[in-house]
C-alpha positions as CSV (number, residue, x, y, z in Angstrom):
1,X,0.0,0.0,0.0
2,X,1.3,3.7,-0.6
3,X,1.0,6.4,1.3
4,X,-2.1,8.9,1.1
5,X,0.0,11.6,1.1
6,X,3.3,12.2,-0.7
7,X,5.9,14.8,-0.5
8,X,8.6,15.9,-3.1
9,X,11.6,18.9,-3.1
10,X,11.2,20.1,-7.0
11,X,14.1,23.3,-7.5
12,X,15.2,24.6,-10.8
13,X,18.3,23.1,-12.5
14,X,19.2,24.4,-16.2
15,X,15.9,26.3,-16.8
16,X,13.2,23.8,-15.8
17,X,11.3,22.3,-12.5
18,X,13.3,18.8,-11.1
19,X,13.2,17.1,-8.4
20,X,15.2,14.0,-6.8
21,X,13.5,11.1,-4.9
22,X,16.4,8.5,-4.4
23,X,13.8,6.6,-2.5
24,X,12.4,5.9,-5.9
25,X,15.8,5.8,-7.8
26,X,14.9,9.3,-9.3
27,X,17.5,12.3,-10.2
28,X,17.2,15.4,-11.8
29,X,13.2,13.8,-13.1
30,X,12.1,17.1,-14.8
31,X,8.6,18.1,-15.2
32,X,7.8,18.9,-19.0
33,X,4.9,19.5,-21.5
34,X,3.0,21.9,-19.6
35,X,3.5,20.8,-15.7
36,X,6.0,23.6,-15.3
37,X,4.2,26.7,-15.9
38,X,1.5,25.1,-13.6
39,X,4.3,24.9,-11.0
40,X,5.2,28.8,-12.0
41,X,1.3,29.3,-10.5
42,X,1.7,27.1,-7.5
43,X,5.0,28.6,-6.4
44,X,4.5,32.3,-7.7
45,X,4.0,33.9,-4.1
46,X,7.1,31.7,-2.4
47,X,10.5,33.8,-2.2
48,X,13.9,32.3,-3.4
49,X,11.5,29.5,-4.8
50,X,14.2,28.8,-7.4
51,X,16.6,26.9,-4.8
52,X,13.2,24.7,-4.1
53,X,10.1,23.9,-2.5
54,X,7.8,21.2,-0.8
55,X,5.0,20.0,-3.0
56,X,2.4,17.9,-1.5
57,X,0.6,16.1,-3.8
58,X,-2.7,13.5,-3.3
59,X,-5.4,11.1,-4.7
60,X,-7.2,12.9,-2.2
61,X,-8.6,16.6,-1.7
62,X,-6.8,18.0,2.1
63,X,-6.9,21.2,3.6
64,X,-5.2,23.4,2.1
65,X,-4.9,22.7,-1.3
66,X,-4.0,24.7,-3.8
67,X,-4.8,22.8,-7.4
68,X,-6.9,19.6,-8.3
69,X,-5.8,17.9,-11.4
70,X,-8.5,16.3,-13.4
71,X,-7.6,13.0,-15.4
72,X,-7.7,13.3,-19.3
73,X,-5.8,10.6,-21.3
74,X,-3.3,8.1,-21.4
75,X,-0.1,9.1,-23.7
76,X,3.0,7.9,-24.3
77,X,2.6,5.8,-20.9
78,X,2.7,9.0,-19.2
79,X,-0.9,11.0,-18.5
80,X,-2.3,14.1,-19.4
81,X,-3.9,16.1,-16.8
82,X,-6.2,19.5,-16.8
83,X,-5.9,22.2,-13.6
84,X,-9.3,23.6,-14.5
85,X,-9.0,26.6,-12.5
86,X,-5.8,28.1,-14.7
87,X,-7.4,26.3,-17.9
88,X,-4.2,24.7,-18.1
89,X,-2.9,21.2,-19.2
90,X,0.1,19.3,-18.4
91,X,1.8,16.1,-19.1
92,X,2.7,13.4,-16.0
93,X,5.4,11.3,-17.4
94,X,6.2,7.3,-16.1
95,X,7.7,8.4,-12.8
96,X,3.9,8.9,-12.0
97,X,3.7,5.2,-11.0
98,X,6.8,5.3,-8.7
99,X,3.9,7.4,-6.1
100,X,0.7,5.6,-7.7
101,X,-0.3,2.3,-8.7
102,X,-2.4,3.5,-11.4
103,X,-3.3,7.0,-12.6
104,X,-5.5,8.6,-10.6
105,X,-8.5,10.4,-11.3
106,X,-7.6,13.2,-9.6
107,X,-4.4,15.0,-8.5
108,X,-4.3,17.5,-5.3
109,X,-1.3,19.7,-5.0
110,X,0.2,22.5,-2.8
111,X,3.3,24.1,-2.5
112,X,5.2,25.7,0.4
113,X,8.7,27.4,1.3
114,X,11.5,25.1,2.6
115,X,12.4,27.8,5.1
């Protein structure tokens, strides 16, 4: 069983959002195809966010949150996923399934400061 609640470090490293989970054998696992300007929103009010942040992420809404990701489609083996709010959409690659068993329906996310 995973945990409900899941926790990552993403910081900036050559121009894009990253993050490391050695827990999960991941390094430098960038986000792409739309996932990092939805970051840009999530972490626009959190100073020196550059040098990284704590994103809290969930198959299930808690207090707090900041965006709910709506399943749209398979692709690639990765999934595509909609922030309605923002009208954005962006692109969860394979290292999905190192937090999830299967894609879920929904995606809750917030971010905070390190310090």
């Amino acid at each position: 069983m995973t945990n409900s609640m899941m926790v990552i470090f993403p910081y900036r490293h050559n121009s894009t959002w990253v993050f490391d989970d050695e827990r999960v054998g991941l390094v430098h696992e960038p986000f792409v195809s739309g996932v990092p300007e939805m970051i840009d929103i999530l972490v626009q009010d959190i100073p020196n966010v550059d040098e990284g942040f704590k994103l809290l992420f969930s198959a299930n809404p808690f207090p707090g949150y900041q965006a709910e990701l709506i399943w749209l489609k398979e692709e690639y083996n990765g999934h595509w996923y909609c922030w309605t709010q923002t009208n954005m959409q962006g692109w969860l690659c394979p290292a999905l399934f190192k937090y999830f068993i299967e894609a879920p329906k929904k995606i809750y996310c917030k971010a905070e400061s390190i310090s």
